[in-house]
C-alpha positions in Angstrom: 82.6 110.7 124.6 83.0 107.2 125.8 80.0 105.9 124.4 80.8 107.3 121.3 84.8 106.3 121.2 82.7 102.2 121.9 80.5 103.0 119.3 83.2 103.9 117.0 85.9 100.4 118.4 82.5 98.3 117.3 81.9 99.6 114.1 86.1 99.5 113.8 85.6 95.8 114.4 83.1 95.3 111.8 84.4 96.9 108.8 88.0 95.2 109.9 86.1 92.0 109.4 83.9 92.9 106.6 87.6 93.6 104.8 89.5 90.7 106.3 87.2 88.4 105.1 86.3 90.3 101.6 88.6 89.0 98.9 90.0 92.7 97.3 88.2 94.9 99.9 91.2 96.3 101.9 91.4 98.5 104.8 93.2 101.0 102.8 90.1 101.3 100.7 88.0 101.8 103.2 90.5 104.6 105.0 90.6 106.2 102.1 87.0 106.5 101.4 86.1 107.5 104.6 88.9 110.3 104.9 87.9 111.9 101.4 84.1 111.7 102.5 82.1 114.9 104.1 81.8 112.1 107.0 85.1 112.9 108.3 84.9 116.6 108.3 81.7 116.1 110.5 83.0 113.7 113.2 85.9 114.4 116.1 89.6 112.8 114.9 89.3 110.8 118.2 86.4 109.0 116.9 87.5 108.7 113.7 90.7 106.9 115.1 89.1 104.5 117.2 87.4 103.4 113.9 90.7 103.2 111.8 92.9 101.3 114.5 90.3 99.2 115.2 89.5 98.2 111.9 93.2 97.9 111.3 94.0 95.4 113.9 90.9 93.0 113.5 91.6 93.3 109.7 95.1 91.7 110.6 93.9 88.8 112.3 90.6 87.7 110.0 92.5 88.4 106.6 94.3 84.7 107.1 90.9 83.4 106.8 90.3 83.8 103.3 94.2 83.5 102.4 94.0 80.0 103.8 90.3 78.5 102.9 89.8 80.5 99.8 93.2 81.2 98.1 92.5 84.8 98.1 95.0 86.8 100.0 96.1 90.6 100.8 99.4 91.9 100.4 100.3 91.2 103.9 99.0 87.6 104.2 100.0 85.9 100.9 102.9 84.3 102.7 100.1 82.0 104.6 98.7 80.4 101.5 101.5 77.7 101.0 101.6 76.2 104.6 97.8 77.3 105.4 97.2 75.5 102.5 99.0 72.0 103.2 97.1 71.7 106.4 94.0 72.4 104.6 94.2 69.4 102.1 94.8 67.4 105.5 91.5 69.1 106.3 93.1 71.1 109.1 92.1 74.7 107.8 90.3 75.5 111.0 94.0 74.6 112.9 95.7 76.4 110.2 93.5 79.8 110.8 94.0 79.1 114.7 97.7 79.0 114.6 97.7 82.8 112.8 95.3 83.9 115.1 97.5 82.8 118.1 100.4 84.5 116.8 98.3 87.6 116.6 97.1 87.2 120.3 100.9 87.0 120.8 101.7 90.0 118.6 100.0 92.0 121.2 102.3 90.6 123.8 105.8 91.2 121.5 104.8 95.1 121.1 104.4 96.1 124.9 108.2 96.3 125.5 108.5 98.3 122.1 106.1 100.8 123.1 108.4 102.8 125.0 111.6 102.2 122.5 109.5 103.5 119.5 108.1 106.8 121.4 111.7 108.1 122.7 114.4 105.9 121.1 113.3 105.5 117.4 113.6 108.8 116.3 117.5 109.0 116.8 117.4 105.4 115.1 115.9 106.7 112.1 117.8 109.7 111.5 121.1 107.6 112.0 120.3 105.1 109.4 117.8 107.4 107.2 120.4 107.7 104.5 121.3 104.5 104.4 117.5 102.9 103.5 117.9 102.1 99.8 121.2 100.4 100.9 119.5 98.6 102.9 116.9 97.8 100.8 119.2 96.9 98.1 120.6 94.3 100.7 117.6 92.8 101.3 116.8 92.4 97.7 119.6 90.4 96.0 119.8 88.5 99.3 116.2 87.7 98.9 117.3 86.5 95.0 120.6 84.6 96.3 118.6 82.5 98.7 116.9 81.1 95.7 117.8 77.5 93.9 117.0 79.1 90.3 118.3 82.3 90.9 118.3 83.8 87.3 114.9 82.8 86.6 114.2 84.4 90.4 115.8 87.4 89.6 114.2 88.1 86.9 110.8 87.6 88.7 111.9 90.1 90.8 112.9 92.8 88.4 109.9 92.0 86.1 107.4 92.6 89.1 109.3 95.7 90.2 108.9 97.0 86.8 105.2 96.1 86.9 105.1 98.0 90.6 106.5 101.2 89.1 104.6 101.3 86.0 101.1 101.0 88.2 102.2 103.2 90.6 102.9 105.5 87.8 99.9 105.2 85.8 96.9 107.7 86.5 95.2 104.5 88.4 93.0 104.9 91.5 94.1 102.6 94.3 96.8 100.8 91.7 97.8 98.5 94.9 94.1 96.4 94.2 95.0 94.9 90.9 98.5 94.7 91.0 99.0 92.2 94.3 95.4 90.7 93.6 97.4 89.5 90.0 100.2 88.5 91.7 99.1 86.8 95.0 95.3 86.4 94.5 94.1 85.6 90.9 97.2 83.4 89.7 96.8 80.9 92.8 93.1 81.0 91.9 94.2 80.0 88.2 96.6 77.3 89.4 94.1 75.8 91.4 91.1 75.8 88.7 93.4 74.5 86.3 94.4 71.5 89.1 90.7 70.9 89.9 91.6 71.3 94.0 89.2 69.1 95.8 89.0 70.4 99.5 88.4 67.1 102.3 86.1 67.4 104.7 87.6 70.1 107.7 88.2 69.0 111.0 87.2 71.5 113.8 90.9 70.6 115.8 90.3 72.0 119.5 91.6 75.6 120.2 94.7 74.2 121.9 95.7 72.8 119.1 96.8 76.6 117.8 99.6 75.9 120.9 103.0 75.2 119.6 105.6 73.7 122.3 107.1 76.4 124.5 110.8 76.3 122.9 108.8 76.5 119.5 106.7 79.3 120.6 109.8 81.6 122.2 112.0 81.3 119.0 109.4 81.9 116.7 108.3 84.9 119.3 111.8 85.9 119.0 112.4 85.9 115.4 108.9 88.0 115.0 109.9 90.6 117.3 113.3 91.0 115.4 112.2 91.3 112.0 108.4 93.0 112.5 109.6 96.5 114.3 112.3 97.2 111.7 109.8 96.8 109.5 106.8 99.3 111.0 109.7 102.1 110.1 111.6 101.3 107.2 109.6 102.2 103.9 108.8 98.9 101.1 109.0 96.1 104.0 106.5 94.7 104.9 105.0 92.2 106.4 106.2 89.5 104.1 109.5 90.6 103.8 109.4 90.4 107.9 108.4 87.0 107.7 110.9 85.8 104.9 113.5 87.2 107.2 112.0 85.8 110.5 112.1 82.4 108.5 115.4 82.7 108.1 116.8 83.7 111.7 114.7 80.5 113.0 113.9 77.1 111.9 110.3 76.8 110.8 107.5 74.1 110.1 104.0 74.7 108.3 102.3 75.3 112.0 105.2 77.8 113.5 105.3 79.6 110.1 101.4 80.1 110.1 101.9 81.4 114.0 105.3 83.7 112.6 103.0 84.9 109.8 100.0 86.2 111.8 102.2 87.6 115.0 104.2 89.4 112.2 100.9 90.9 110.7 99.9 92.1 113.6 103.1 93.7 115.1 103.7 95.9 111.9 100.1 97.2 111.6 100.3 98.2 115.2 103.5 99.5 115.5 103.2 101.7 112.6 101.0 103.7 114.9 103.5 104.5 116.8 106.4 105.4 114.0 103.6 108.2 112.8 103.4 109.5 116.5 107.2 109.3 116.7 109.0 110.4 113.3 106.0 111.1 111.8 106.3 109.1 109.0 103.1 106.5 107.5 103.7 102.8 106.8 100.6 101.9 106.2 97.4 103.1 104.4 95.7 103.8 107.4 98.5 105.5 109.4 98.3 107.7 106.1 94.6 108.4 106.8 94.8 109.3 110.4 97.6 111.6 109.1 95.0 113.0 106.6 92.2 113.4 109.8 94.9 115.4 112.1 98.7 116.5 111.3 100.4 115.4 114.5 98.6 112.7 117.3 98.4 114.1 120.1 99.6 112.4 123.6 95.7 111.9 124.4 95.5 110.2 121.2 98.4 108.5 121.4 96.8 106.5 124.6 94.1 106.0 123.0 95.3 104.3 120.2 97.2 101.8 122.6 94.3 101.3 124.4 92.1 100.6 121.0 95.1 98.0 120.0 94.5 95.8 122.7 90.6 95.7 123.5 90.1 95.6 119.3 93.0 92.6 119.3 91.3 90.4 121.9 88.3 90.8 120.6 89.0 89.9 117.1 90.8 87.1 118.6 87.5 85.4 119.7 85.6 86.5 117.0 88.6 85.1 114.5 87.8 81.5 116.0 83.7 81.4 115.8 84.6 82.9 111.8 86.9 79.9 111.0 84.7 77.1 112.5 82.1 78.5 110.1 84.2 78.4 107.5 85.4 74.4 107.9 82.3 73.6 108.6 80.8 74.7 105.2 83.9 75.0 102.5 83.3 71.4 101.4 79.5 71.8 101.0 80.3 74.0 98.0 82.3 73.0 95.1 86.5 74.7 95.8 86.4 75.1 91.6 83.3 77.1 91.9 84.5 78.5 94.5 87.7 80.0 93.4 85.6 81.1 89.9 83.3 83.3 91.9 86.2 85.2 93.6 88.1 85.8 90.7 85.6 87.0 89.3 84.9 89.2 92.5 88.3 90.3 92.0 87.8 91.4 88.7 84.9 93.0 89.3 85.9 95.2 91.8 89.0 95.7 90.0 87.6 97.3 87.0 84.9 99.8 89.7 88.1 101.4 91.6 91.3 101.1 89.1 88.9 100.8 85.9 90.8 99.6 82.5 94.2 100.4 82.5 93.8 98.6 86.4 92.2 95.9 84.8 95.0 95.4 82.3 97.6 95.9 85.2 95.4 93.1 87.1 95.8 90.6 84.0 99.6 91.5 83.5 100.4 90.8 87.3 97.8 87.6 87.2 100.2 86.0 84.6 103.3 87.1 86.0 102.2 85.3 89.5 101.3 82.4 87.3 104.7 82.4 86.1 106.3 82.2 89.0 104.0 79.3 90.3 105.0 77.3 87.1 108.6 78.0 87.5 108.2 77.4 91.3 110.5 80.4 92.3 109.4 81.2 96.1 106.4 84.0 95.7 108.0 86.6 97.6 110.5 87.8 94.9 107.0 89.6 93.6 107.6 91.8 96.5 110.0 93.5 94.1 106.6 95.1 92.6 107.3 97.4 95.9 110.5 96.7 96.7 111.5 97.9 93.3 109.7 101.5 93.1 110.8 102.5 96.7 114.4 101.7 96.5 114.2 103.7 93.2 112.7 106.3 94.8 115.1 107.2 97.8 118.1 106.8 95.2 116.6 109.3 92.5 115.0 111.9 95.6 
């Protein structure tokens, strides 16, 4: 069994960064392939979780690769392209990448202490404040808008793009989550940056402590993660950009800690939404949903094996995060950025159209312009987290 639960953590390690570096190929694709293949039926659930945690947790801290030298970012890295993006015109990409994957290394550090509060505290939590989650997300919403310098036009960003969510998540789409935050995160920075000619300088390959911030920086930022990321593990439509926005605004922030906030934050939700299935058995992410699908309750086995899959998969994508990005910086300028971004939108739009066909593909062009939009009118991108903000507070008022 050991041999195969390794066997299982390696291959884990490299679909999580086959999809972390894969513009559009997410982890919830891949989980839900393999849980509506014959495969799964075939093979024990413990090996089958090894696979899906492992590829979960290297997935969060190789996605900020692409995000940052590409422009092409996943739902839960988006909120790196701004920041990663200033130090890579300074031809610091490789720092940029460094400082996410630091935070992730520190992630691991931050969830150890809520181990034990998620396992025999959170369920009394959750039923307490269960009936109070649309408030709650209601809350978070307008204060999202009010924070805003042009708050109509913000506003109606974010009603527009909850609209959108609930129209894709209502349409007979396969995986509708592909084109609609690929529009609204991926494609329209891609536009933007064709349309600007972006001209990448050559990258320096900045030392690994350089991804060190000062102490004091490191403990508040640490601090602020560890407040925002757990609530949102549990609490349905926030995620891991909503975490950060928050974190930002508990704790002063600079390009380099907001990178590091960014990629701890990342990490801390994925993992911890492992534990809110064992606990109130509820899914928060796309592959807690499919280890759901492989067995209806984890056992306490299980349970420690997960943990124990967290960690060793963590480290090790911690290492194999730096060797990636040096790659990167040392051949992003070799190849023209326009071309560059014109192949992956393209990518995009191809893979678009194979799992969410037309009506996906028209959903993809709606969102792209909508993100464009919001560039142009430079409202902070994370109002388009109404496209799930939207559809879930909707949901718990209506249910």
């Amino acid at each position: 069994m050991i041999i195969e639960l390794l066997i299982a953590l390696t291959l884990g390690i490299l679909a999580g960064t086959f999809t972390g570096l894969s513009p559009g190929i997410h982890i919830n694709l891949i989980s839900a392939i393999l849980t509506s293949s014959l495969i799964s039926v075939s093979i024990l659930p413990q090996i089958l979780i090894v696979f899906l945690v492992s590829m979960s947790i290297t997935h969060t801290f190789l996605d900020f690769i692409p995000s940052i030298f590409l422009g092409a970012p996943e739902e839960d890295s988006f909120l790196s392209i701004l920041p990663g993006h200033l130090l890579l015109k300074q031809g610091l990409g490789h720092q940029a990448v460094l400082l996410t994957l630091y935070g992730s290394l520190i992630a691991l550090v931050i969830i150890i202490p809520f181990i034990p509060i998620f396992l025999f505290i959170l369920p009394a939590i959750f039923k307490a404040m269960s009936s109070f989650i649309p408030f709650i997300l209601i809350f978070a919403s307008i204060y999202l808008v009010l924070r805003e310098n042009k708050i109509f036009i913000s506003g109606m960003i974010f009603l527009l793009s909850g609209l959108l969510g609930l129209l894709s998540l209502n349409l007979p789409i396969n995986q509708p989550l592909l084109p609609l935050l690929s529009g609204l995160f991926g494609s329209s920075a891609l536009l933007i940056s064709i349309k600007n000619k972006t001209k990448i300088p050559k990258q320096i390959l900045s030392p690994t402590s350089s991804m060190f911030l000062p102490l004091s920086q490191t403990l508040k930022t640490s601090l602020a993660a560890a407040i925002t990321a757990p609530i949102s593990s549990f609490l349905p439509g926030m995620g891991s950009g909503q975490a950060a926005f928050l974190a930002s605004e508990i704790t002063e922030t600079n390009p380099k800690s907001f990178l590091f906030l960014v990629g701890s934050i990342n990490t801390i939700v994925m993992a911890l939404s492992f534990l809110t299935l064992y606990s109130i058995h509820k899914t928060r992410t796309g592959t807690a949903a499919a280890i759901l699908n492989i067995t209806n309750s984890i056992s306490a086995s299980q349970l420690i094996i997960i943990i124990v899959t967290i960690f060793v998969s963590g480290i090790l994508a911690f290492f194999l995060g730096i060797q990636l990005s040096k790659i990167f910086a040392n051949n992003i300028t070799k190849i023209n950025y326009t071309i560059i971004s014109c192949i992956v939108l393209l990518i995009l739009s191809i893979l678009t159209i194979i799992f969410s066909g037309i009506l996906g593909f028209l959903i993809f062009i709606t969102s792209t312009s909508l993100g464009i939009f919001c560039i142009l009118s430079e409202s902070r991108r994370i109002n388009l987290m109404g496209s799930l903000l939207l559809p879930t507070i909707l949901f718990y008022i209506l249910v």
